[in-house]
Structure formats: structure tokens, C-alpha cells
C-alpha positions in Angstrom: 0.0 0.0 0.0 2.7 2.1 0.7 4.2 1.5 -2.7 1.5 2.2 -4.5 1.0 5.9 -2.4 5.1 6.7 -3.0 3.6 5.5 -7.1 0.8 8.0 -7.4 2.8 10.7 -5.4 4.8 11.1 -8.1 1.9 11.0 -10.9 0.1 13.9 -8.6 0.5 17.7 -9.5 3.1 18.9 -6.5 0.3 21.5 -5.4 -2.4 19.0 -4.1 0.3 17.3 -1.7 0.1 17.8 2.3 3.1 19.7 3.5 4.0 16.8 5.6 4.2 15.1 2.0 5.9 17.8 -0.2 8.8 17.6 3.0 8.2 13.7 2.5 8.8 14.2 -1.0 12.8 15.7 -0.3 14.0 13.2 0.7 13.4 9.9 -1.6 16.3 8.8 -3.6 16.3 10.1 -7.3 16.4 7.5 -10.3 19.5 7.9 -12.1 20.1 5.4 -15.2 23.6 4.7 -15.4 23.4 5.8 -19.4 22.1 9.1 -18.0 24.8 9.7 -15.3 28.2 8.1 -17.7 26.2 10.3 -20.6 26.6 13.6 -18.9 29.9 12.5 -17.4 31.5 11.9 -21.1 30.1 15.3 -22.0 31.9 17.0 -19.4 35.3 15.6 -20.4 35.4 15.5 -24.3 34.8 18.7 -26.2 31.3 19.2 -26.9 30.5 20.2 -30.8 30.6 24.5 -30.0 34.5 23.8 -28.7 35.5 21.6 -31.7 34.3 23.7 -33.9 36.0 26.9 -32.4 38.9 25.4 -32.0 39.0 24.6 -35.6 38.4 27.6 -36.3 41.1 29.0 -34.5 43.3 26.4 -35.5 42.5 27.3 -39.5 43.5 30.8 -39.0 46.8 30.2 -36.9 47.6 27.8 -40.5 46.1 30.5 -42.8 48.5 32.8 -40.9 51.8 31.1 -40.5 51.8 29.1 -43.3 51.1 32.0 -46.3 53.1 34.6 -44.3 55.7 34.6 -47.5 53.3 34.8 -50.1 53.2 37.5 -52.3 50.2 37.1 -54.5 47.0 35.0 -55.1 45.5 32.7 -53.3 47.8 32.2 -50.3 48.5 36.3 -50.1 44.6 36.8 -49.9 44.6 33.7 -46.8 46.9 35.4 -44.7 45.5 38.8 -45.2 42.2 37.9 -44.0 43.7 35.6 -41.2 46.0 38.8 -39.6 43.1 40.9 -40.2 40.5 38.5 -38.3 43.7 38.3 -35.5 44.6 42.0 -35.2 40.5 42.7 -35.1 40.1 43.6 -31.4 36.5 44.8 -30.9 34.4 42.2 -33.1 31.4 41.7 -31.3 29.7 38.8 -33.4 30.0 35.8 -32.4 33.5 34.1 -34.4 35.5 37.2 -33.9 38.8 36.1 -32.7 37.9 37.6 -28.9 34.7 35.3 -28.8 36.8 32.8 -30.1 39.5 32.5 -28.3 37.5 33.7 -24.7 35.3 30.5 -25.2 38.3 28.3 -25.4 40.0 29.9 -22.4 42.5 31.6 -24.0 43.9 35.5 -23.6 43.1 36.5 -27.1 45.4 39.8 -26.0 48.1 37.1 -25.3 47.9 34.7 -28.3 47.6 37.8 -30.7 50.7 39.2 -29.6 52.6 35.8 -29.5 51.8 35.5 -33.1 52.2 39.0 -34.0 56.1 38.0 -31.7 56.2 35.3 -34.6 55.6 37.4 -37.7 58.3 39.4 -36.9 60.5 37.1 -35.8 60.3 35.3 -39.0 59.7 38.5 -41.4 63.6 39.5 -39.8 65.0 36.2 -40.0 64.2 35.5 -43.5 65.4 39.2 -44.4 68.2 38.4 -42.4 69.3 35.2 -44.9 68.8 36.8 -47.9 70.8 40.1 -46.9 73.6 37.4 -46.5 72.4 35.8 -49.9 72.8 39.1 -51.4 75.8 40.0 -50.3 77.4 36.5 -51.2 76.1 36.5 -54.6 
């Protein structure tokens, strides 16, 4: 009998109950399926879809950017200018601006875009570097 009260408590609309039974009510045990708890435990640890996909996003610029830094024309020229220009881009307010990007994967956008701005010119005075040496040994 008392089975079949706990049954129908939980079929009832919370406002009919007694307060003796709403106070009852605290303290049953909650049905968890295991799927249900191991589901939302995976979830937690692997990246859920909105983090892979910023993440590629960030990933396909950082390429765009360091891969077509010597390019001088077509294709690969027009890559890394709109890459550095997505970078450098500090107020973009809509939604896959670099900030949003970067602040949803917990990174310091302020950080990573001078690290690879540290890169560019790093490389821009290395390779001028080597073919001032070129140049003068030709």
C-alpha cells in the first residue's frame, strides 16, 4: 500500500500534496540510469561540438597565418591577409571574432595575438636576415 502511495505521489500535481508530504517528498532517492549519469559525465570531459568547432576555427586561421606569411600574391596572399586581419580585429562583437573565439576556449586573445604577432616578426627579420647574407654572397 505504501508503494503504491510513494507511485501515485509522483503521478500527482506537487500542489495537491500535504506539507508533511511535499517535505516527505525531499527526501526519496532520485532514479538515475547509469546511461544518464556516464552520458553527462562523457560530455563534461570530451569537447562538446561548439569547442571543436571553435577550436578549428582557431586552428585554420593560426595555419592561414603562419603558413602563407611569405606569399606575395594570389590565393595564399589573400589567406593570410584575411587571417592577420581576423587576428589583429580587437572589438568584433559577433560571435567568431577572434575575442569570442579565443575567450570561449579559455585563452587571452590579447596574449595569443601578440605571441603570433612576436612570430611574424621574428620570421619577417630572420628570413630578411638570410637573404641580406644571400645578397651580399652572390
Amino acid at each position: 500500500m505504501e508503494v503504491e502511495s510513494a507511485g501515485s505521489e509522483a503521478v500527482r500535481d506537487h500542489s495537491s500534496l500535504t506539507m508533511d508530504e511535499k517535505i516527505a517528498s525531499l527526501f526519496q532517492p532520485d532514479t538515475l540510469l547509469s546511461a544518464q549519469y556516464y552520458g553527462n559525465l562523457r560530455r563534461r570531459n570530451l569537447l562538446q561540438p561548439e569547442m571543436q568547432l571553435a577550436l578549428a576555427i582557431l586552428e585554420d586561421a593560426i595555419n592561414c597565418f603562419q603558413e602563407n606569411l611569405t606569399a606575395e600574391s594570389g590565393k595564399r596572399k589573400k589567406l593570410f591577409n584575411e587571417a592577420e586581419e581576423w587576428i589583429l580585429e580587437e572589438d568584433g562583437d559577433w560571435i567568431f571574432s577572434f575575442r569570442n573565439v579565443c575567450e570561449h576556449l579559455g585563452f587571452n586573445p590579447a596574449y595569443l595575438r601578440q605571441g603570433l604577432l612576436r612570430w611574424k616578426q621574428e620570421r619577417q627579420h630572420h628570413d630578411g636576415k638570410v637573404w641580406g647574407e644571400v645578397r651580399l654572397a652572390g
